[in-house]
C-alpha positions in Angstrom: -112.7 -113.1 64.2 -112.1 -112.0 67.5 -109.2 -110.5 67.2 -110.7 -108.5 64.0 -113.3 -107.5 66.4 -110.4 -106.1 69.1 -108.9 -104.5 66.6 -111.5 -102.4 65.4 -112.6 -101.6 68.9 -109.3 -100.2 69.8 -109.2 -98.0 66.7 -112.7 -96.8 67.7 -111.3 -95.7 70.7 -108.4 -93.8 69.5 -109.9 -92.7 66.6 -111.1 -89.4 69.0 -108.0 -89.0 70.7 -106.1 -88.1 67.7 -109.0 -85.9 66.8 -108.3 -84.3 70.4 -104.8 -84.0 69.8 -105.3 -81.6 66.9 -107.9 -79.7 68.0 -108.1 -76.5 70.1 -110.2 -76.1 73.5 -112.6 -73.9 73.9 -113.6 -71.8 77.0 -115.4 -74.7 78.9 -112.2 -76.9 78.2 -114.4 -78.9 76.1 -112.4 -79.7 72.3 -115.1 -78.0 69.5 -113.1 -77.7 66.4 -109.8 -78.2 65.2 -107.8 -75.1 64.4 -106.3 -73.7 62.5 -107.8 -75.3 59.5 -107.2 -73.5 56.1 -106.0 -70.2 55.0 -106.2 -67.1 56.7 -107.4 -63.8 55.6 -104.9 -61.0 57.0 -106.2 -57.6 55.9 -104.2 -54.3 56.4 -107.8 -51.3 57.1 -105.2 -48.9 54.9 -103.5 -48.6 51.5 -100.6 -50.6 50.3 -97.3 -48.5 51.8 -99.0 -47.6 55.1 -98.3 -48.2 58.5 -100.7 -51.1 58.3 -99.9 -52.1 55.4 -96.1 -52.7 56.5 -96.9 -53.9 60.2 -99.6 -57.3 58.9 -97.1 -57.9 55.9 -94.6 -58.0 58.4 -96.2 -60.3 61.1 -97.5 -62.7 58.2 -93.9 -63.3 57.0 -91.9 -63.7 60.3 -95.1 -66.0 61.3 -94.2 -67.9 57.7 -90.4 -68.0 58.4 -90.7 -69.0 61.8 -93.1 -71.6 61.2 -95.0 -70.9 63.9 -97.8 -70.7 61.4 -97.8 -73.5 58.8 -101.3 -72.4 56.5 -101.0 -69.4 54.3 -101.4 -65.9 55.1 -102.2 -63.8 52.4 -102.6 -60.0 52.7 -105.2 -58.0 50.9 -105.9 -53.9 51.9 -109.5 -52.7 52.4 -109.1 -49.2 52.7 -111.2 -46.4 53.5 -112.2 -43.6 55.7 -109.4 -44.3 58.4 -109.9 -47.6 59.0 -113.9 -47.5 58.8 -114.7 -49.0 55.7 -112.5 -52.2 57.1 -113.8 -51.9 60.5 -117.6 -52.2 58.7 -117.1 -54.8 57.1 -115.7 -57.0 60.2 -119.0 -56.3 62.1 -120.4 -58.9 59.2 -117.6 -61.3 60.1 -118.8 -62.0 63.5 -117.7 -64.9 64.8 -115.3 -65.6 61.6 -112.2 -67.0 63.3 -109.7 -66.7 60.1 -109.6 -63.0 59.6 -106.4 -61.3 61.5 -106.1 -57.2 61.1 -103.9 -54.6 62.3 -105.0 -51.1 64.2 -103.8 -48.3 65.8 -105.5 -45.0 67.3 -107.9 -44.2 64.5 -109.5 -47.4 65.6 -110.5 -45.2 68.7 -110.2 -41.5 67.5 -112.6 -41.9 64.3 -115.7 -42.5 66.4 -114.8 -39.8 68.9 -114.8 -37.5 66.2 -117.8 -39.1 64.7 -116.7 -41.0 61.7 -118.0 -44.3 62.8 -120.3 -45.4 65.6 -117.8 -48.6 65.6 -114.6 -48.7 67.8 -112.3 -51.3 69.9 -115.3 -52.5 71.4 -116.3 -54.0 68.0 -113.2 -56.4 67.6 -111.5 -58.9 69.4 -108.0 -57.7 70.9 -105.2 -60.1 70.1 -102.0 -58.5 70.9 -100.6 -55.0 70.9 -96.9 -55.7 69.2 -94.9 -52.4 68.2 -94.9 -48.3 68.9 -94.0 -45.4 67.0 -93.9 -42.2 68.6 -94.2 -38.8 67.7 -91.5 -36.0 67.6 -91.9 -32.2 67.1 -89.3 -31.1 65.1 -88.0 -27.5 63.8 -85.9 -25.7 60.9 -81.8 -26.4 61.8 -81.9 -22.6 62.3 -85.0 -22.4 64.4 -84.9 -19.8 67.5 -86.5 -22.8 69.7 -84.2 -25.6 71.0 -85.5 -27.0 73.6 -89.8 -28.2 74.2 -89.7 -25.4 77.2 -88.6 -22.7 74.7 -91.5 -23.6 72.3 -94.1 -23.5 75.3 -92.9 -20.6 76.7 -93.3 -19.0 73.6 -97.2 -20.2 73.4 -97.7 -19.4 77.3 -96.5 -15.8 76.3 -98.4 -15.6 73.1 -100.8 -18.3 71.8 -100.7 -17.5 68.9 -97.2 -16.3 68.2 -96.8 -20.4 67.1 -97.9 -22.2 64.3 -98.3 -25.8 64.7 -98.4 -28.4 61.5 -99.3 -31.7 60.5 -100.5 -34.2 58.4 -103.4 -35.7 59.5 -106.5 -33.6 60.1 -107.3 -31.7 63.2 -108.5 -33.9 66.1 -106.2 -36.2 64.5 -102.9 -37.9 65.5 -100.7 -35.4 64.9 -103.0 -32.2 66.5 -103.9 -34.6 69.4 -100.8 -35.9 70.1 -98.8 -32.0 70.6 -102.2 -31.3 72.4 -101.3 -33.3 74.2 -98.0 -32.2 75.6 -98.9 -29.1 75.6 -101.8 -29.8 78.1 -98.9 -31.8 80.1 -97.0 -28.1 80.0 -99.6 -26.2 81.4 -100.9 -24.5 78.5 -104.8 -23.9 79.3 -105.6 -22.5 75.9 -105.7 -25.7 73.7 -108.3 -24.8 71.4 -106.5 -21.3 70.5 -103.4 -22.9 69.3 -103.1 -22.7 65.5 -102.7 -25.9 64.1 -102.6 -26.2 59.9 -103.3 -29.6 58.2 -101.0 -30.4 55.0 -102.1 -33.1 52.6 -98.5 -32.7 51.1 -95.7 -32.6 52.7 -95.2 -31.2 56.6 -91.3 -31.3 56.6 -91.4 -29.2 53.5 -93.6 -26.9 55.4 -91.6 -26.1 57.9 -88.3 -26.2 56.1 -90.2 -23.4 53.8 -91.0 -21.5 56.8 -95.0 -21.8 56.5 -94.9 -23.3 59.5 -92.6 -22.9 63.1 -93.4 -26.5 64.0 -94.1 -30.2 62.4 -95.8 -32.5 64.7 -95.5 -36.2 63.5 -94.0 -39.5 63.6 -90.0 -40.3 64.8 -90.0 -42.5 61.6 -91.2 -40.2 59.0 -88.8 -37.5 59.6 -85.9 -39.3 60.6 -83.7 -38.8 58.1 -83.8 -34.9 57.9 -82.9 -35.5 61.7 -79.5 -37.0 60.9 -79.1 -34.7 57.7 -79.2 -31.7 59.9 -81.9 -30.0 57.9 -84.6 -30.5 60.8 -84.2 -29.9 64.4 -86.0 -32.4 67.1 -86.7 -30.8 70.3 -88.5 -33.7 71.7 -90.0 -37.0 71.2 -92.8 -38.9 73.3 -91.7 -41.9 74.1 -91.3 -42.8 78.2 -87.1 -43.3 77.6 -84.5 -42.6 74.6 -84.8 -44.9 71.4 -83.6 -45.6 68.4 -79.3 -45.0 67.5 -77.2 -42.6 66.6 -78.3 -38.9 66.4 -82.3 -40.0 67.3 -81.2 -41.9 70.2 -79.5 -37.9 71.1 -83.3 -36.8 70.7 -84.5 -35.9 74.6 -87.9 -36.9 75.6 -90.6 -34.4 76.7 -90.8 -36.3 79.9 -87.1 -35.5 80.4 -87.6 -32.0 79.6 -90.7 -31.8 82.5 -93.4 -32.6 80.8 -95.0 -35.1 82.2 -96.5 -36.8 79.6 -96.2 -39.6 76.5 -97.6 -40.4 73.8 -97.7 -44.0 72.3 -98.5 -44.7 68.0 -99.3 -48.4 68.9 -99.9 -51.3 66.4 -101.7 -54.2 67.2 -103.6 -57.3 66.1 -107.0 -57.5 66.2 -109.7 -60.5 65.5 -113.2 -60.0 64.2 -115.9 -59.2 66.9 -117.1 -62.5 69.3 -114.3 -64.3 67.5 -114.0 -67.8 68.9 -112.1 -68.6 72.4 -110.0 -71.2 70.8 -109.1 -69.1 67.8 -108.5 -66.2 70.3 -105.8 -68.6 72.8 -104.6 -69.9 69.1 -103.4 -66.6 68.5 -103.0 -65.0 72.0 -100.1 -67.5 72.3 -98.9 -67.7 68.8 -98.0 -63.9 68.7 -96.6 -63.9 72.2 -94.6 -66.7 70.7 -93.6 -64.7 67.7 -92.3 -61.2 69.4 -89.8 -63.3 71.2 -88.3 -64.3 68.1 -84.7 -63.1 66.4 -86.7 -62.7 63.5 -89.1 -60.3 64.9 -86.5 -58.7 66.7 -84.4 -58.0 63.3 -88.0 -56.9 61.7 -88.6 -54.3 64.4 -84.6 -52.5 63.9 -85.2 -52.3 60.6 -88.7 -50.5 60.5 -87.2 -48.5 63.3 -90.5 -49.6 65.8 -90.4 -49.7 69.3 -91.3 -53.2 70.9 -94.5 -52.8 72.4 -95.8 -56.3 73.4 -99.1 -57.0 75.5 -101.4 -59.6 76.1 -105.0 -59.2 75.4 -106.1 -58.6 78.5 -103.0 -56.0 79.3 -104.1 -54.1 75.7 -107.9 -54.0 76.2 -106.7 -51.9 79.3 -104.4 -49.9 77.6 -107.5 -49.3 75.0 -109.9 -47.9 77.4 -106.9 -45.7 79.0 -106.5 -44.1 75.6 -109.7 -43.9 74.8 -110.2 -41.8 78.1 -107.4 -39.7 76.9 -108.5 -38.9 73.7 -111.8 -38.1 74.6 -110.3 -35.7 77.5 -108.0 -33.7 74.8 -110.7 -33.7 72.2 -113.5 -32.4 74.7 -111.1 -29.8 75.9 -110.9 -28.1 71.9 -114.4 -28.9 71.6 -114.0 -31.2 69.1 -115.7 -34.3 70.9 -118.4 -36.0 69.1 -119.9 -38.7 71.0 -120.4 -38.6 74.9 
């Protein structure tokens, strides 16, 4: 009977430390909860296809074949109004600690131009992982070579360029040639013709209807290495990519001082939990140093663009700054 009774003690008493063992501290160091627990809900803010799409699939597979994340990860989309509709929704989640989504500028530039009254400061920063950057390119046969020939040519005559793009203007591809134009010394920003295409851009300015497509290194990169386009400069802070688009100069090189970053990143839903936030904090830093992530990043051509929650809140509020700079100087700014 005795030893019965020792028995069962001792299992009452390790009965918690195994709880302990598979649970997760919170702030205060005190274990709460264990997690993770179940499934989690990965939603991509855009359509199936998309950048966002293609960056959460991504993560949720090399986090399945590296088994650094044993529960399922099923993608859905909730698309809508840049980002918004998604972005809405999460503000009901508060607190949730299984939803994971991906953003990139939108999340910041559709409240500055008055979208949404929701922005970073509405979700929980993870991790920023990967970078596209833009690139301005030209027809093969285009009199402008070189970024100083193009913004010579708008220093002389505002107007004697026309700028395209795909996204609206005030949006990524308007800001982010406002942007190095600014850097050039071009005073005029809101003078500059810029022309938004729901179709295609590169057919725009391969049909002459435009002098100039402003958009992503990815989306024109193989009329790059055809020859049918001409890049005269990309954003980035150094040379990427291989072959002919690691040939492409940046505008930095070309003395403008000035870059522009299409960043990806994971983000949790607003208050999430502390230990769901170190859960994933070190999970993903844990994943980008992977071969698998490595091999998923050559072959969707992205740049690796790694950093810590803290290190990407900071780099939010710097980019926020900037937009809201560019967008005040074309008069475009909607909040204050």
């Amino acid at each position: 009977m005795k030893k019965t009774l020792g028995l069962i003690m001792i299992a009452l008493f390790l009965a918690p430390l195994s709880l302990m063992a598979e649970g997760q501290q919170d702030g205060s160091g005190e274990t709460s909860v264990q997690y993770p627990k179940g499934n989690f809900d990965f939603v991509a803010p855009g359509g199936a296809g998309g950048g966002w799409d293609l960056t959460i699939r991504t993560t949720a597979k090399v986090l399945k074949d590296t088994k650094l994340v044993k529960y399922p990860m099923p993608v859905r989309n909730n698309p809508g109004a840049g980002g918004s509709v998604h972005l809405a929704s999460l503000q009901e989640k508060e607190g949730n600690d299984n939803i994971i989504t991906v953003y990139s500028s939108p999340l910041i530039l559709t409240k500055l131009s008055g979208t949404t009254d929701l922005d970073y400061n509405n979700v929980t920063p993870l991790a920023s992982l990967i970078a596209d950057y833009a690139v301005f390119v030209v027809k093969a046969d285009s009199p402008f070579n070189t970024m100083a020939d193009l913004m010579n040519a708008l220093k002389a005559d505002i107007k004697s360029v026309k700028i395209g793009g795909a996204s609206s203007a005030g949006s990524m591809d308007h800001l982010q040639f406002l942007i190095m134009a600014k850097a050039a010394g071009i005073s005029e920003l809101n003078q500059i013709d810029y022309v938004s295409f729901d179709d295609s851009g590169a057919a725009q300015v391969l049909g002459g209807h435009i002098d100039l497509f402003s958009t992503g290194l990815s989306e024109v990169q193989g009329l790059i290495e055809s020859g049918d386009l001409k890049a005269l400069g990309q954003t980035a802070a150094h040379r990427v990519g291989e072959g002919i688009v690691a040939e492409i100069p940046t505008c930095m090189e070309q003395g403008i001082d000035a870059t522009f970053v299409n960043w990806r990143g994971i983000f949790g839903p607003p208050a999430m939990p502390a230990y769901a936030v170190e859960y994933w904090r070190n999970t993903l830093k844990e994943m980008v140093a992977t071969p698998e992530w490595a091999a998923a990043r050559k072959t969707n051509g992205w740049d690796d663009a790694y950093l810590d929650a803290p290190e990407f809140a900071t780099f939010l509020e710097k980019a926020d700054a900037d937009f809201r700079e560019i967008l005040s100087d074309i008069g475009m700014l909607h909040v204050k």
